[in-house]
PAPALUM-889487 format. One record per residue (C-alpha): residue number from 1; residue in three letters; z, x, y. Coordinates in Angstrom, 3 decimals, decimal comma, padded with zeros to 6 digits, always signed. Layout:
BEGIN
REC resi resn        z        x        y
REC  NUM  ALA        Z        X        Y
...
This chain:
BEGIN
REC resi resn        z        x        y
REC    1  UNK +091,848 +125,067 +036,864
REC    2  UNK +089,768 +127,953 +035,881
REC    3  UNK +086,548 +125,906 +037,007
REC    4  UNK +088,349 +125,032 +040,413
REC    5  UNK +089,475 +128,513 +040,818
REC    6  UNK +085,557 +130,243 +040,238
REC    7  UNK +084,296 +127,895 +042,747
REC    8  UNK +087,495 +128,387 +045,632
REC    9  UNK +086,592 +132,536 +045,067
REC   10  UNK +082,200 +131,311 +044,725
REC   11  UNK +082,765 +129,605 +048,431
REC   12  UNK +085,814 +132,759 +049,791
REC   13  UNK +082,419 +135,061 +048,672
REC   14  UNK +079,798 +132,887 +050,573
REC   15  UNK +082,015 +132,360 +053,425
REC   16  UNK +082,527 +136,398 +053,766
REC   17  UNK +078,626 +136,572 +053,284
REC   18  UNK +078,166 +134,351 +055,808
REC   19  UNK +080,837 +136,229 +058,430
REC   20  UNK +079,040 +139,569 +057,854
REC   21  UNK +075,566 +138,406 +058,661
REC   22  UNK +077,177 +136,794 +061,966
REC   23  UNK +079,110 +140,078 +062,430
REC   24  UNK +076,083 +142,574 +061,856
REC   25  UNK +073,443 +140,384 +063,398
REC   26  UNK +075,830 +140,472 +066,190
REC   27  UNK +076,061 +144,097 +066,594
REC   28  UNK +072,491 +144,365 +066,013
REC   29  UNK +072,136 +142,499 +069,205
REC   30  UNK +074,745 +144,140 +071,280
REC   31  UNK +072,917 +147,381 +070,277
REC   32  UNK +069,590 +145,976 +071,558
REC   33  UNK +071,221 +144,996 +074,802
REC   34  UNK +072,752 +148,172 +075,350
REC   35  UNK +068,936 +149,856 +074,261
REC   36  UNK +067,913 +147,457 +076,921
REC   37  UNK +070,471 +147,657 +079,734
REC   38  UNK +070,153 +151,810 +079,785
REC   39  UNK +066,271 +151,012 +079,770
REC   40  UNK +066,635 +148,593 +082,640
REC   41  UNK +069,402 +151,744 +084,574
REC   42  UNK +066,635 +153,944 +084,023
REC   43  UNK +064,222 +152,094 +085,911
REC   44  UNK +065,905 +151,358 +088,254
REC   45  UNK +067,040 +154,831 +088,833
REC   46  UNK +063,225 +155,660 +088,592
REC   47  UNK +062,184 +152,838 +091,179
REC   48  UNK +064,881 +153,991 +093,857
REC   49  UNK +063,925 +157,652 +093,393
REC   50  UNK +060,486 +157,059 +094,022
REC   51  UNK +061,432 +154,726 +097,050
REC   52  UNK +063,815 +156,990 +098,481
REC   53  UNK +062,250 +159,924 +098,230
REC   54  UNK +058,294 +158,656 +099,681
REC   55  UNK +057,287 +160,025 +102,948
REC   56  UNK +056,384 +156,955 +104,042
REC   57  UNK +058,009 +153,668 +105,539
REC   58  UNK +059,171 +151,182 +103,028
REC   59  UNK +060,205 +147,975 +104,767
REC   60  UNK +061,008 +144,115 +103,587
REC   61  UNK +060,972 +141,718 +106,286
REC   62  UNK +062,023 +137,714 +105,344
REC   63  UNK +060,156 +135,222 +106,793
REC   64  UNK +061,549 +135,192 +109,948
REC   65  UNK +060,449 +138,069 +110,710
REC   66  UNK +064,399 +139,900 +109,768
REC   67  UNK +064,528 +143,227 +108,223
REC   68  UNK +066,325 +142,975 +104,767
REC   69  UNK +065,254 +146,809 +103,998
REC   70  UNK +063,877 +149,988 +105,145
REC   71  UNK +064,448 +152,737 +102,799
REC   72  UNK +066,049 +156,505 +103,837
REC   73  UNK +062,193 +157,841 +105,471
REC   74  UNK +061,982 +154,685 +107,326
REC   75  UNK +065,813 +154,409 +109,436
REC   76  UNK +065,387 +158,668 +109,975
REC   77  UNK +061,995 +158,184 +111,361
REC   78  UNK +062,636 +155,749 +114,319
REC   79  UNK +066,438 +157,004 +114,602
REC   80  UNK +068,268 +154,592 +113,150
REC   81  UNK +070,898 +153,930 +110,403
REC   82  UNK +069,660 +151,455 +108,054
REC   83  UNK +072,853 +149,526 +108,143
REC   84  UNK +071,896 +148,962 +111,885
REC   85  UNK +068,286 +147,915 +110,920
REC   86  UNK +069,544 +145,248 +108,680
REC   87  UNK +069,492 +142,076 +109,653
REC   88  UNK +067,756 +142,428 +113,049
REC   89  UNK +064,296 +141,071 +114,436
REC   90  UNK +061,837 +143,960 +113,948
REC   91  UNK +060,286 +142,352 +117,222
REC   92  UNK +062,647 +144,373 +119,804
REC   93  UNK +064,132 +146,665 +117,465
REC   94  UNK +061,176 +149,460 +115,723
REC   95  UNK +058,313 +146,708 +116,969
REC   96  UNK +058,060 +146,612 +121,030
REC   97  UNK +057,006 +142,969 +122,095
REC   98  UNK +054,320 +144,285 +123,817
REC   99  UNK +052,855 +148,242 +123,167
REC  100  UNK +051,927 +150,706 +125,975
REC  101  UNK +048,368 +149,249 +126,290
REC  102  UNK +049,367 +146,082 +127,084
REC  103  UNK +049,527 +144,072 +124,063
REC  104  UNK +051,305 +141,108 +123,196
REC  105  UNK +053,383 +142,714 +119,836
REC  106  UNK +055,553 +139,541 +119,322
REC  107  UNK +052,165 +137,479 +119,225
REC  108  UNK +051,144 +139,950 +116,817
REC  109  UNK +054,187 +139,361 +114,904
REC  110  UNK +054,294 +135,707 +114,765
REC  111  UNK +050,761 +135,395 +113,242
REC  112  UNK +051,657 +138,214 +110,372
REC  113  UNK +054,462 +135,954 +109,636
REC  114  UNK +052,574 +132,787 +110,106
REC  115  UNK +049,812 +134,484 +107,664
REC  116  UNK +050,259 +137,549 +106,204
REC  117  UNK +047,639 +137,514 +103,687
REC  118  UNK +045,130 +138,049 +106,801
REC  119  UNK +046,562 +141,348 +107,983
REC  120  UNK +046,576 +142,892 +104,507
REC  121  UNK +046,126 +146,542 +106,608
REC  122  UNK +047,040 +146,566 +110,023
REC  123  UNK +047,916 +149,291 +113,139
REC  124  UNK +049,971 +149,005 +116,262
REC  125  UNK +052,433 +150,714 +118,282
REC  126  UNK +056,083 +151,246 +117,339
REC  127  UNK +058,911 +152,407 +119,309
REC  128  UNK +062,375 +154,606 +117,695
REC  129  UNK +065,608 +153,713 +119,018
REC  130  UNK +065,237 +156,666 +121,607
REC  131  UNK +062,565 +154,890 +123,171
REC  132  UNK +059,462 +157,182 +121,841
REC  133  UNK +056,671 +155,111 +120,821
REC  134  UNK +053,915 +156,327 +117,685
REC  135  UNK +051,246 +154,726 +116,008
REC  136  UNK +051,692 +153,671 +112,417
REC  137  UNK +049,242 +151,531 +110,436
REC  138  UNK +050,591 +149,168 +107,503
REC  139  UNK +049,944 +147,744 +104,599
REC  140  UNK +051,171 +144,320 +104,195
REC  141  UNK +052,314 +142,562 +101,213
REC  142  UNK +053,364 +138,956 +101,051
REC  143  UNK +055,590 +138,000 +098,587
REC  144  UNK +056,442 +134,107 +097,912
REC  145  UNK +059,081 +132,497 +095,667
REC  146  UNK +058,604 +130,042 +092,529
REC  147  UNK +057,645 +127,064 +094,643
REC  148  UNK +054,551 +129,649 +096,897
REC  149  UNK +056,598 +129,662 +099,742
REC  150  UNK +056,777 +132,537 +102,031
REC  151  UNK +060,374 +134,456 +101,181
REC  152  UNK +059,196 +137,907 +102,292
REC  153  UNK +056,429 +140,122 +103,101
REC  154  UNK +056,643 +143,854 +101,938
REC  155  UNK +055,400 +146,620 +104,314
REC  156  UNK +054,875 +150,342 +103,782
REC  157  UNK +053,311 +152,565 +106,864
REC  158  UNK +052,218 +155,639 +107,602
REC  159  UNK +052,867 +157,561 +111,166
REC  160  UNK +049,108 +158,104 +112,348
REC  161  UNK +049,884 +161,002 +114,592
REC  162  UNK +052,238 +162,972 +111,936
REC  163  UNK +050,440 +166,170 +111,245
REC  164  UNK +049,141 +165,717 +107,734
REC  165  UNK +049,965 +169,527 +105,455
REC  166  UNK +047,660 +170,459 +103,013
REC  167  UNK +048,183 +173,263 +100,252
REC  168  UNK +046,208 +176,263 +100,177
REC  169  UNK +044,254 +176,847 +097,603
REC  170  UNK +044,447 +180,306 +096,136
């Protein structure tokens, strides 16, 4: 009995020692996903700051040629709320199908979204939802999915005729 009742309290004691590595390597890895998860918040936080807050346009087209973003500097520029932006063909919305000087936008269009790794930089006319046009040249960014396809191409532009400020040097 005494034999059978050291080796029932033996495998109680291995059983517990066994429970409180499960237990604390458990909360050793809850720990490291909260560590991570706040890590991950504070990037974020860091990206969208930076994103909201650039004086430049910041805008996601799919491959159709749909805007899926435009971030705050972007909608306020040509007059628009970005919920309204969403969703519709830049072609007849911020891009004119054809500009002032006579040409052909939508062309334009169709062969950055045919190819956009051949208009890495590129300039042409825009137009804000109360019809004024201005000049902004982009950079172009495709960005394709697992399998290299196409899934969106990443723009970010600068308004040409915006009066650049410098600081004075004292």
């Amino acid at each position: 009995l005494l034999d059978w009742l050291t080796g029932s309290v033996a495998m109680c004691l291995a059983i517990a020692l066994v429970v409180w590595a499960v237990v604390s390597s458990y909360d050793h890895e809850q720990e490291q996903l909260a560590r991570a998860a706040k890590g991950l918040a504070i990037g974020e936080e860091n990206y969208r700051s930076v994103v909201e807050n650039v004086m430049s346009i910041i805008l996601r087209l799919d491959a159709q040629g749909r805007i899926t973003f435009v971030n705050r500097f972007g909608a306020e520029l040509f007059g628009w709320r970005r919920e309204d932006l969403i969703g519709r063909e830049v072609v007849g919305c911020i891009v004119p199908p054809v500009s002032s000087k006579g040409e052909n936008l939508t062309e334009k269009m169709s062969e950055l979204l045919h190819d956009p790794a051949r208009f890495p930089l590129s300039e042409n006319e825009n137009v804000c939802r109360d019809g004024r046009r201005l000049w902004i040249t982009w950079t172009n960014q495709p960005v394709h999915d697992s399998e290299g396809r196409l899934k969106e191409i990443l723009c970010v532009g600068a308004d040409v005729d915006r009066k650049s400020t410098r600081l004075n040097s004292s």
